[in-house]
C-alpha positions as CSV (number, residue, x, y, z in Angstrom):
1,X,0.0,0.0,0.0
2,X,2.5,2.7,1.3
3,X,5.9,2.8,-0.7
4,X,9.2,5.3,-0.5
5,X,7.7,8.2,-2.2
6,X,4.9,8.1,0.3
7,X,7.5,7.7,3.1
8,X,9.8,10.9,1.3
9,X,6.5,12.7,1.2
10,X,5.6,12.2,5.3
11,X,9.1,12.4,6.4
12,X,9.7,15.7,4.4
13,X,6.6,17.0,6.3
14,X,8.0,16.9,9.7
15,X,10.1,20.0,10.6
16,X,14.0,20.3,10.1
17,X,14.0,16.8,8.4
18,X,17.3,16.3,6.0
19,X,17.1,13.2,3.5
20,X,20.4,11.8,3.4
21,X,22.5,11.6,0.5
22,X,24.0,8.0,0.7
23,X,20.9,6.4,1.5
24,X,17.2,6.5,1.6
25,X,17.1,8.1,5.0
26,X,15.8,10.5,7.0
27,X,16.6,12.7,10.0
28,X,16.3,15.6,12.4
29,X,18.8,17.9,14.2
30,X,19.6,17.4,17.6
31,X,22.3,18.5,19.7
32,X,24.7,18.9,17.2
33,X,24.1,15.7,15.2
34,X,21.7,14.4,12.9
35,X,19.5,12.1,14.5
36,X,17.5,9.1,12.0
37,X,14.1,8.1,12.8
38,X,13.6,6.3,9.3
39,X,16.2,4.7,7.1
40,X,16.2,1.7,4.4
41,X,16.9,-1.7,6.0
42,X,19.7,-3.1,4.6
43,X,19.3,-6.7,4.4
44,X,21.7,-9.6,4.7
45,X,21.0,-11.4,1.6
46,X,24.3,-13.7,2.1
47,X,26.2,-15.0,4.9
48,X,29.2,-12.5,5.2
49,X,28.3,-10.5,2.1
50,X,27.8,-7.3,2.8
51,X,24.0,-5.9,3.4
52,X,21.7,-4.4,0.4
53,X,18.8,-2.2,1.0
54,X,15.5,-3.8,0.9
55,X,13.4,-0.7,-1.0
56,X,9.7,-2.6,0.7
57,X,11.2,-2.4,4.4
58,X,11.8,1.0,6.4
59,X,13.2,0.7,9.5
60,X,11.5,3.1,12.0
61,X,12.6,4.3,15.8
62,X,10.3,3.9,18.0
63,X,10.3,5.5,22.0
64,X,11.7,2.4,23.9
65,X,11.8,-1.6,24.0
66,X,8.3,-1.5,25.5
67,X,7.4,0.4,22.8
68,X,9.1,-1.8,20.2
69,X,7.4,-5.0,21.4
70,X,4.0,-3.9,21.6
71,X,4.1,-2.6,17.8
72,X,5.7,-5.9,17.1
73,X,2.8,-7.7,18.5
74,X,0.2,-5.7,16.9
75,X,0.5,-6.9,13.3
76,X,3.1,-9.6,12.8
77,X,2.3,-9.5,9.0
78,X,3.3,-5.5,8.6
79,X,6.2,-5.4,11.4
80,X,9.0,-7.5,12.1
81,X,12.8,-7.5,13.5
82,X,15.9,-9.1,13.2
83,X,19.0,-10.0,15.4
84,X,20.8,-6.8,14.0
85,X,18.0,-4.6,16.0
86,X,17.8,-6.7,19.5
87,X,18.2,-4.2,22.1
88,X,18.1,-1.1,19.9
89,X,14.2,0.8,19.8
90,X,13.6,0.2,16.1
91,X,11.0,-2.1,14.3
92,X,11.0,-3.1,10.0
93,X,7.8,-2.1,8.8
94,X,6.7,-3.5,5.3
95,X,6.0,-1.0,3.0
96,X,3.4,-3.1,0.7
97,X,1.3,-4.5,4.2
98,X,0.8,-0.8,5.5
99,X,-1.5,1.8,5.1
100,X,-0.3,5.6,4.4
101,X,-2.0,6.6,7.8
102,X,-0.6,4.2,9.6
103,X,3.0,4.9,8.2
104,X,2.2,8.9,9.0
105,X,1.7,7.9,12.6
106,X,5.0,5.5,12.9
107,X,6.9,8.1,11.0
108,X,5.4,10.9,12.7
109,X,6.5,9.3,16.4
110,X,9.7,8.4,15.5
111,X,10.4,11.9,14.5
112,X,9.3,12.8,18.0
113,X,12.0,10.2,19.6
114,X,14.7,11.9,17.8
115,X,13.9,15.6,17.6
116,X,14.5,18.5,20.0
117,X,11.8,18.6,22.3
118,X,11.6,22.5,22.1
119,X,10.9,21.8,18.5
120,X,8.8,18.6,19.1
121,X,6.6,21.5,21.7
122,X,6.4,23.9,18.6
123,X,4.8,21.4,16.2
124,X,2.2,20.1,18.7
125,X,1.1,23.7,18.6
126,X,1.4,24.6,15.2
127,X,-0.4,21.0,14.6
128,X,-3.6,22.2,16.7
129,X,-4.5,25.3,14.6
């Protein structure tokens, strides 16, 4: 349902976003750095060759292991992990198996873990008007 350009278009949205020029990702400013929230999994297609990126799975920060879990659970078909990701708060979201509302809201919250929280404050109230 939901593919990169949709995911270029919601990320793009978000405040102070940069797309990155190596790879299909995308990121905020904080403290000094750039921050992801949504990159292109690259996948282990061989044993010891290095990874390619999958263009139908995004991986997405989430807020926390707790967090990470219970979006896990919630549709096994649309979200999934792998041993690279255990212990770090990202899920792999398949692009076909999820809807472009649902992707705005992952997207959308992952900005939030990675953003400034003064600019996080400032898009809550711009987002009310």
């Amino acid at each position: 349902m939901a593919d990169q350009n949709d995911v270029r278009r919601i990320a793009r949205s978000l405040p102070e976003t940069s797309e990155g020029d190596q790879r299909f990702a995308f990121s905020v400013h904080n403290k000094g750095k750039q921050k992801d929230f949504v990159w292109v999994w690259m996948e282990r297609v061989r044993p010891k060759a290095p990874r390619v990126p999958n263009p139908d799975v995004l991986a997405v920060r989430v807020a926390d292991q707790d967090v990470k879990e219970l979006v896990l659970e919630s549709d096994p078909d649309k979200y999934f992990t792998e041993p690279h990701y255990n212990g770090f708060p990202a899920v792999l979201v398949r692009l076909p198996k999820i809807g472009v509302d649902d992707l705005t809201m992952l997207i959308t919250e992952a900005w939030r873990c990675q953003a400034p929280r003064a600019l996080v404050v400032g898009y809550d109230r711009s987002s009310q008007t």
